[in-house]
Structure formats: structure tokens, C-alpha cells
C-alpha positions as CSV (number, residue, x, y, z in Angstrom):
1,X,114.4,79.7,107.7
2,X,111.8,80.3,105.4
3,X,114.1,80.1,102.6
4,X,115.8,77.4,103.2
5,X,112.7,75.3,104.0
6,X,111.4,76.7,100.3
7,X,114.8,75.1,98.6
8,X,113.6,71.7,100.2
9,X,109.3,72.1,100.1
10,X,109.2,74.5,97.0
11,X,112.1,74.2,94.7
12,X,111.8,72.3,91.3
13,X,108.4,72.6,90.9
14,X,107.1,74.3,87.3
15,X,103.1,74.6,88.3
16,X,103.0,77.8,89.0
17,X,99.2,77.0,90.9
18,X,100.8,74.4,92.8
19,X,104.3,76.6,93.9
20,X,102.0,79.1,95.3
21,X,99.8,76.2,97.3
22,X,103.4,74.5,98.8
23,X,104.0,78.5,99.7
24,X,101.0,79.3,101.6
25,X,101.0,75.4,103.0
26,X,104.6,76.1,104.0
27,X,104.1,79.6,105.9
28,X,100.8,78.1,107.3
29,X,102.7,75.5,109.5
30,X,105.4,77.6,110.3
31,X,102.9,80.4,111.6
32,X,101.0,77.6,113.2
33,X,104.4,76.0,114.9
34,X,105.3,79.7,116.3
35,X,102.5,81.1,117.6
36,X,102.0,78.2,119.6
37,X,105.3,78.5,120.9
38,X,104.5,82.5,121.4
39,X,101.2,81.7,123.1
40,X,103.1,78.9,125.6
41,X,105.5,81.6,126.6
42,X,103.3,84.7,127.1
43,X,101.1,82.6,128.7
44,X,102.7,81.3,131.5
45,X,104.6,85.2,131.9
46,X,100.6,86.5,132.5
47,X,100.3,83.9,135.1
48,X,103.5,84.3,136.6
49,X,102.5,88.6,136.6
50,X,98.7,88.4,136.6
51,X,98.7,91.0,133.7
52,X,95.4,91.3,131.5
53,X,97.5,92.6,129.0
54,X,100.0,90.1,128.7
55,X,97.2,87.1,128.7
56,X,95.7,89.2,126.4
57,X,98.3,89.0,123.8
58,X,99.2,85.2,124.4
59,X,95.2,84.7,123.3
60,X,95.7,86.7,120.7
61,X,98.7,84.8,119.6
62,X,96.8,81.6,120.1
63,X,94.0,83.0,117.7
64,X,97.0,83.3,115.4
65,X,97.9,80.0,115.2
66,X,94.2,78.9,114.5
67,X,94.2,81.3,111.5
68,X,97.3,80.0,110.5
69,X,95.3,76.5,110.2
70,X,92.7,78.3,108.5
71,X,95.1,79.8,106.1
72,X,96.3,76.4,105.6
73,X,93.7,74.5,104.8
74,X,92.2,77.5,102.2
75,X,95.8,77.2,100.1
76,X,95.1,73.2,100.0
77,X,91.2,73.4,99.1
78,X,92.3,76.5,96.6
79,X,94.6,74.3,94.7
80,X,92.4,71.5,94.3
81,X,91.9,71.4,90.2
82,X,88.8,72.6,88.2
83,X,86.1,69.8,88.2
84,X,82.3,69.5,86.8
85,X,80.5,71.5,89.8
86,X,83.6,74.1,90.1
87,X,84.4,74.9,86.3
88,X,86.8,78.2,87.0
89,X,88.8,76.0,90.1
90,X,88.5,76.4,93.7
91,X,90.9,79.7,93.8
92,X,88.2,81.6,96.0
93,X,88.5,79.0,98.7
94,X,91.9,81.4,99.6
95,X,89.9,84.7,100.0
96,X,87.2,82.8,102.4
97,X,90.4,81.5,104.2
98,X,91.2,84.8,104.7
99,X,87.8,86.5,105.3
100,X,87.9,83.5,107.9
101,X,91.0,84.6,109.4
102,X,89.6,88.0,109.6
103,X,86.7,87.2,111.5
104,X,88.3,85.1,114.4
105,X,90.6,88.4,114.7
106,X,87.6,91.1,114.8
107,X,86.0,88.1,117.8
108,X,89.2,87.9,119.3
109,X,89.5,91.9,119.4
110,X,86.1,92.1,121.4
111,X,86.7,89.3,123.9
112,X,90.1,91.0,125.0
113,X,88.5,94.5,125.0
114,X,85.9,93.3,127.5
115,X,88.5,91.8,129.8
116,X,90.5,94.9,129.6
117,X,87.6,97.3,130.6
118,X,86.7,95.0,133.3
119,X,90.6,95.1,134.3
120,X,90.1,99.3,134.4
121,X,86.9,99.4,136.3
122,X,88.6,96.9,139.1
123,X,92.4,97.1,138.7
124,X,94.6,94.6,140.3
125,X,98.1,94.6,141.0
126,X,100.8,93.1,138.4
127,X,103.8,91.6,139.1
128,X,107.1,91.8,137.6
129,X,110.2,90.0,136.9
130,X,113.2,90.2,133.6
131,X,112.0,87.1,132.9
132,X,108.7,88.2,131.5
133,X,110.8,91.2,130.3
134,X,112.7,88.8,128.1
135,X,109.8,86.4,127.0
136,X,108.2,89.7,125.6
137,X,110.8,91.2,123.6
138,X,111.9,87.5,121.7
139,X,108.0,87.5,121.3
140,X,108.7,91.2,119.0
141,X,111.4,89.9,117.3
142,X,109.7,86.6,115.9
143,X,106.9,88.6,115.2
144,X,108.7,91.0,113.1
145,X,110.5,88.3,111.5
146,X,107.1,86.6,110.4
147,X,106.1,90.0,109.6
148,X,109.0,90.1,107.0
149,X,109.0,86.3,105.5
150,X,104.7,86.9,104.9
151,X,105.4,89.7,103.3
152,X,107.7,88.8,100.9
153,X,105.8,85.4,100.2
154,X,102.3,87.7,99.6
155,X,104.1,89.6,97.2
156,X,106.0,86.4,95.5
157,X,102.8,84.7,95.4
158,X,100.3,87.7,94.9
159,X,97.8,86.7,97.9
160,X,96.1,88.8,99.6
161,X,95.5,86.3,102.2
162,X,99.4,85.5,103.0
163,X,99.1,89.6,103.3
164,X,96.3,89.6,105.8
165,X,98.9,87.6,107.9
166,X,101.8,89.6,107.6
167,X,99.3,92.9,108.3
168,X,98.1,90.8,111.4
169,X,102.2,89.9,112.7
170,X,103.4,93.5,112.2
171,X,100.4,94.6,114.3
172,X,101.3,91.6,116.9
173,X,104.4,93.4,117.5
174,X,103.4,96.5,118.2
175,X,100.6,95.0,120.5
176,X,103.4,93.5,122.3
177,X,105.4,96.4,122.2
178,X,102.8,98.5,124.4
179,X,102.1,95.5,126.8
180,X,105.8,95.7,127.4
181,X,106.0,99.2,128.0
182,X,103.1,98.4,130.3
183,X,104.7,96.4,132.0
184,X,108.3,98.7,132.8
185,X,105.9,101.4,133.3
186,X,104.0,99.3,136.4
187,X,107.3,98.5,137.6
188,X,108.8,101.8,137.5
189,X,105.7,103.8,138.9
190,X,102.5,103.4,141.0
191,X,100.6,103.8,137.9
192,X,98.3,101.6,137.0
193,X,97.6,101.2,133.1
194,X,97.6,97.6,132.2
195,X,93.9,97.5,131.5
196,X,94.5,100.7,129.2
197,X,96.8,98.7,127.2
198,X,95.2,95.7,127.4
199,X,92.2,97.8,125.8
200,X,94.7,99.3,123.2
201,X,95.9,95.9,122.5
202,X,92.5,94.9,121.2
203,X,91.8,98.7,119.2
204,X,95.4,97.3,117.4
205,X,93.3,93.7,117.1
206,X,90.0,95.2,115.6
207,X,92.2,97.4,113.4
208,X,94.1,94.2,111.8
209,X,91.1,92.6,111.5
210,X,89.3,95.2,109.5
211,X,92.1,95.4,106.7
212,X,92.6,91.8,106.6
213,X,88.3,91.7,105.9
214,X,88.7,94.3,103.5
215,X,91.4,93.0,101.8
216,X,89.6,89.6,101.4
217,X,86.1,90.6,101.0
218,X,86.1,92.9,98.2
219,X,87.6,90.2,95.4
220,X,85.0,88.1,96.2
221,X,82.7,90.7,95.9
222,X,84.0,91.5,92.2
223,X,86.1,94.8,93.0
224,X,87.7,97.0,89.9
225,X,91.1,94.9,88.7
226,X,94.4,97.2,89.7
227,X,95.0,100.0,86.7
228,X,98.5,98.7,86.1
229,X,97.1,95.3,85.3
230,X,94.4,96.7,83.0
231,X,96.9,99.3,81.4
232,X,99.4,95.8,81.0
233,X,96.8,93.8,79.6
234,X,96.2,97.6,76.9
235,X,99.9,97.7,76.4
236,X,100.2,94.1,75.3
237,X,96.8,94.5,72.7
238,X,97.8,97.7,71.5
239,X,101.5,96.7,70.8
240,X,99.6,95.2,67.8
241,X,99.4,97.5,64.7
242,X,96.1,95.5,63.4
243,X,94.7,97.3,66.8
244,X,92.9,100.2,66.8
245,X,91.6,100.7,70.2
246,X,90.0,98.4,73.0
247,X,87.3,99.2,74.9
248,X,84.8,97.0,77.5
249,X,87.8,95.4,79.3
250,X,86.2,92.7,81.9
251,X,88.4,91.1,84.5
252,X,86.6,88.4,86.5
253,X,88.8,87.1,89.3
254,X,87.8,83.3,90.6
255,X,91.3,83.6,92.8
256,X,94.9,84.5,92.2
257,X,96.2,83.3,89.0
258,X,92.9,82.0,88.3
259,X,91.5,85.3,85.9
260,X,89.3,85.4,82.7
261,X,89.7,88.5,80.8
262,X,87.1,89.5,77.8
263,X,87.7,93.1,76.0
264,X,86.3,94.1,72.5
265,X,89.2,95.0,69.9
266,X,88.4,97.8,67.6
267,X,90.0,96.6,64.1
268,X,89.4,98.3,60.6
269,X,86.6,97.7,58.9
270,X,88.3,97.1,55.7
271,X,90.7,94.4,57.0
272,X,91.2,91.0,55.8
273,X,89.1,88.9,58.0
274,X,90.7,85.8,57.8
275,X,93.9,87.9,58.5
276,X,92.3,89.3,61.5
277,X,90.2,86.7,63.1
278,X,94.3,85.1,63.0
279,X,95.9,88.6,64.9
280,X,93.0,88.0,67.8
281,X,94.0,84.4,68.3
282,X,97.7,85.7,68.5
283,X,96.4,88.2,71.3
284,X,94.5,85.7,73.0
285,X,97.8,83.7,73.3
286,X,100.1,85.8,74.3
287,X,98.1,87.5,77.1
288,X,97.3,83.3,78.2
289,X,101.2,83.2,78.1
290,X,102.2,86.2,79.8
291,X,99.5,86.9,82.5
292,X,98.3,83.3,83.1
293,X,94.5,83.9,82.2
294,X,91.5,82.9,79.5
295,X,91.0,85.4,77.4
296,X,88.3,86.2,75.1
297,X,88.7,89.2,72.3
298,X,85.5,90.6,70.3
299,X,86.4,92.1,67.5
300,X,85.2,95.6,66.4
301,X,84.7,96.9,62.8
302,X,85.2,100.7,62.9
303,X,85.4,102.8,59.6
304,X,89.1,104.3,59.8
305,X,89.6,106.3,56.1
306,X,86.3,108.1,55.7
307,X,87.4,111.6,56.4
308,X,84.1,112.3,57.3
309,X,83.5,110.1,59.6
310,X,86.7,110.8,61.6
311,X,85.8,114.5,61.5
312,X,82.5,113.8,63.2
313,X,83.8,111.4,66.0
314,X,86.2,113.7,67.0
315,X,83.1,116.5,67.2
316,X,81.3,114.5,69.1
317,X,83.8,113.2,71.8
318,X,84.6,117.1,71.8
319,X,80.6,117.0,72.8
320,X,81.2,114.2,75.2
321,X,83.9,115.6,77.1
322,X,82.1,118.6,77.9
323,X,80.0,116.9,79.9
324,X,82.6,115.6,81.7
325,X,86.5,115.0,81.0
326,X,87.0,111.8,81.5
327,X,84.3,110.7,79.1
328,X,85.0,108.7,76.0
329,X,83.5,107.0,72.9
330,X,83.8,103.7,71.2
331,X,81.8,101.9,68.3
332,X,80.6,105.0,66.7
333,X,79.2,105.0,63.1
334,X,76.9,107.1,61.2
335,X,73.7,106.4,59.3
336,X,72.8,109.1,56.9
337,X,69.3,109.8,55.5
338,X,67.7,112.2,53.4
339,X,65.6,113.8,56.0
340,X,68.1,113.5,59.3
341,X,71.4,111.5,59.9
342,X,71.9,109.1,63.2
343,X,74.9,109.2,65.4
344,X,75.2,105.5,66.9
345,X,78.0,105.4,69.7
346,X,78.8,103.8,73.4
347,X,79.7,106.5,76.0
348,X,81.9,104.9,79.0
349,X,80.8,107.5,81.9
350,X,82.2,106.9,85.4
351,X,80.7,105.8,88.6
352,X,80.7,108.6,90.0
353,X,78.7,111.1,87.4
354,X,76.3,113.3,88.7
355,X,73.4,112.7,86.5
356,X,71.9,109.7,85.7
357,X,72.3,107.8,82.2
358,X,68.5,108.7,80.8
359,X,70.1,112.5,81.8
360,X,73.5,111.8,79.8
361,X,71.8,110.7,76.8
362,X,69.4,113.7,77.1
363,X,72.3,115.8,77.5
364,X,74.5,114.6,74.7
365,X,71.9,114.3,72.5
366,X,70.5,118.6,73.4
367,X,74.1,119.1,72.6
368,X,74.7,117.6,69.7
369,X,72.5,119.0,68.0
370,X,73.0,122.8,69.5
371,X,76.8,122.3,68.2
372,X,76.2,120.6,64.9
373,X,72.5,121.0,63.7
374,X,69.1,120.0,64.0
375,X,69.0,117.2,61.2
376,X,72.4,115.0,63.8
377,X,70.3,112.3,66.3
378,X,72.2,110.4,68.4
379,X,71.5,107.0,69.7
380,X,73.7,106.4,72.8
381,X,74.5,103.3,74.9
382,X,76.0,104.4,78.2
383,X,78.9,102.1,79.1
384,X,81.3,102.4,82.8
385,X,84.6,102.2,83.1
């Protein structure tokens, strides 16, 4: 269905922005359109049985179709075009669509888990019929089938919130698989454990609505970009002999397909300027082309045929990794007096190092000098990764 709705909706279009806003627009009605059809059906089988768990599930269907609005109406305000206020665009609108989304499922989660113990400390007879049977399992296979078509859109599209909602559908399922279960179970037996899975219901709720929250909250909270990205975006500068090395690789991310990139190229110091101010611009293109985003290169100077200096960088990172492995070194260079000579270097430590960075200089610098003399100081900038 979803296909053949995309050849009429989606195909033709060249905007790459506005194919992924008629995508979300186009899953967010169709998610809207079935889940109110879900909730009708389930909803009228927890009457007719006067099962917690079923009602349960029908509000949390009906929940669905509100955050399918939500997701809607972020994937419209997200494509709305840069303007004075909004310089980088309105792509963050889909992430807050989606934190959104996530938050009526965590509420939704904690309603139905209040019912459900209520429904264990008092339990009530359920009734039964194949009719309710039936509604239930055509409710697991639409689910799984949204499930499937969100999926593959989130990964055609690259949005996290489109993947919140597939997260949220396969979950549905499962949720409706146990109230089924629940149900055969009551039928079958005396027992009586449809407040149990009413309960578990809502634990598969709360669960859905954490990873869809996580998944939205961290970009707007500036999380790390993916390491194949960043090794793309050092595959496609280094590809370029001019290139020496890149270091201080920024990837700010104001929504999907909406990314500024800034990185300082390490050139050799005895280029041609002219020559090389003309390779960055080349760089900056093709990474616009071929990822989609503004790009800014700095460009680095580093000595490349003084033997000497060479020499004494690789000492050093030698030094560097010592401390710890996954160390490195950019922008060195070397003053040289007649009394002492200054090491001048950044050192990109991670998160994660033990000591602090007034330690690490301390450290480098106590080594440095142990390893190659008194008369080497070394003036450090400590960098992350």
C-alpha cells in the first residue's frame, strides 16, 4: 500500500528535503487512518469482554494515532525553508515531533499500568467470544505490517522519528500478542491474569517510549555523529593527495539532511597557496555534493621534509601514546632556542581519561623531558575526539 501510494504522493519529485516531508506526511496519515480503525475494533471487543487488557491496548492504539498527528505535523513544520529567525531551517521541528510522541507513550504507559493494578487487586470476570479472537489477531498483522513499511521509510529517509514509530508498532504487536494469549488463557482455565497482562502491556508501553525519547532527545542535545559518517566524510578529504591529515572534525546536526560540518585540513607548508586555498574549495564541494551539508575546511600548514622534525613528532606521539593508546597529535611544530627548544602540539584525549587535562599536560610534559632531555618544553592544547 505504502508503495503504491509513494508512486502517486512521492514520485517525481528531485528535493530531496521535500521527498522526505511527502514521506513522513504520507506514513503520518496512514498511521493516523489505522490506528483509528485498530482503536474502533479493540474497543468495542473490551466492551463486549470487559477485559482491562484489551481496553488497554485500543487506548494505546488511540495514543498512536495522536502521535501519528504529531509526527505529521513535525515533517510539515521541519520542511518549512530557512528564514531570518531560523538561519539553519526548521529540521529540529522532526526530533521534538518525536520527543513529543515519546512522551504521550511514557503517559500512556502509566495511565494503563494504574488500571491494570487496580484490575489485580479487584479482578473481575472476562468474557469471551472468536469474535474478539479475530479482531485481535488482524490487529497483529496490521501492526506488523506498519512495523515493516516505517521501517523501511526511517531507513530511506534517515529519521529517527519515522523509527520511533516503527519501534512503537513492533512493540504494539507484541502487546497485543500477550493480551491475546490472555485472553485463550481466561477461556481455557479459571486463571485469572488479565490485569497481569494488562500490567505487562504497559512495562512493553514505558519500554517503547524510552527508546523512542532516547532516540529523539540526544540529537537535539548535540550527541557524537555515527563513526561511519565521520570515517566517510575522512575517506572523501583524504582521497586528496594535497591532504595530509584532518583533525577537529565538527558535525553540528540542525535535523536530517540539514548538517554543517567544519574540520581543519593539515596541508604542507611549502605548498602553493593559491593552489591550495583551490583543493579546499574542491573539498568543500564535493562533500556539499555527496553528503548534502555546508562545509567549512581550515587549512593547516605543517612542516613535511624536515627530517628533524618528523623524527621528533613521531618521539613524541610515542610519548603520547603511553599515556594512553588512543591518543594522538596534530599541529605540532618546534621552536628552537639557544638555551631550551619548545614542543608546540594539540593532544586529542578521550572522554573518558582518567586524569584531568592540567594532569595530561603535566604528564606529557614530565615525560618528555625524562625520554628526550631537559632542554625539550612542551606547550600542549588538549583537544577531544
Amino acid at each position: 500500500m505504502v508503495t503504491l501510494l509513494a508512486k502517486i504522493f512521492v514520485r517525481g519529485n528531485k528535493d530531496k528535503n521535500a521527498v522526505r516531508q511527502a514521506y513522513g506526511m504520507l506514513c503520518g496519515v496512514l498511521g493516523i487512518v489505522l490506528n483509528v480503525m485498530l482503536f474502533t475494533g479493540k474497543f468495542i471487543a473490551g466492551l463486549l469482554s470487559n477485559s482491562i487488557a484489551i481496553t488497554a491496548d485500543a487506548v494505546n492504539n488511540l495514543s498512536d494515532a495522536g502521535s501519528s498527528f504529531v509526527t505529521l505535523i513535525g515533517f510539515k513544520l521541519a520542511g518549512q525553508k530557512p528564514d531570518t529567525e531560523h538561519p539553519y531551517g526548521h529540521g529540529r521541528m522532526e526530533y521534538i515531533s518525536g520527543l513529543v510522541v515519546a512522551g504521550a507513550i511514557l503517559l500512556m504507559g502509566y495511565e494503563l499500568a494504574k488500571d491494570s493494578i487496580s484490575k489485580i487487586i479487584t479482578p473481575q470476570e472476562t468474557e469471551f467470544s472468536w469474535l474478539i479472537v479475530g479482531i485481535l489477531v488482524a490487529s497483529i498483522g496490521v501492526k506488523i505490517y506498519m512495523f515493516f513499511y516505517n521501517n523501511a521509510v526511517a531507513k530511506k529517509i534517515e529519521s529517527p522519528a519515522m523509527a520511533a514509530t516503527a519501534k512503537d508498532s513492533l512493540s504494539d504487536s507484541i502487546a497485543t500478542g500477550v493480551v491475546l494469549v490472555s485472553a485463550l488463557i481466561s477461556h481455557y482455565t479459571s486463571i485469572k491474569i488479565d490485569g497481569y497482562c494488562g500490567l505487562l502491556v504497559a512495562l512493553l508501553i514505558f519500554y517503547a517510549g524510552y527508546g523512542a525519547a532516547k532516540d529523539t532527545l540526544n540529537p537535539l542535545l548535540g550527541q557524537k555523529a555515527s563513526e561511519e559518517f565521520e570515517q566517510e566524510i575522512e575517506d572523501l578529504v583524504m582521497a586528496h593527495e594535497e591532504i595530509c591529515g584532518i583533525h577537529d572534525l565538527f558535525v553540528h546536526d540542525y535535523g536530517p539532511g540539514r548538517q554543517i560540518i567544519s574540520l581543519h585540513a593539515e596541508v604542507s607548508a611549502d605548498s602553493d597557496i593559491m593552489m591550495i586555498h583551490d583543493v579546499i574549495d574542491n573539498i568543500e564541494n564535493e562533500l556539499r555534493t555527496k553528503l548534502g551539508c555546508d562545509v567549512t575546511i581550515h587549512m593547516d600548514p605543517i612542516v613535511t621534509n624536515d627530517e628533524h622534525v618528523t623524527a621528533m613528532k613521531k618521539n613524541v606521539l610515542e610519548i603520547v601514546k603511553s599515556i594512553d593508546e588512543r591518543m594522538t597529535l596534530h599541529d605540532f611544530r618546534m621552536v628552537e632556542g639557544p638555551s631550551h627548544t619548545n614542543l608546540l602540539f594539540d593532544v586529542v584525549a578521550p572522554f573518558d581519561l582518567k586524569i584531568t587535562d592540567e594532569e595530561l599536560e603535566k604528564e606529557v610534559f614530565v615525560r618528555t623531558q625524562k625520554t628526550l632531555g631537559k632542554h625539550y618544553f612542551t606547550v600542549i592544547k588538549v583537544d577531544k575526539k
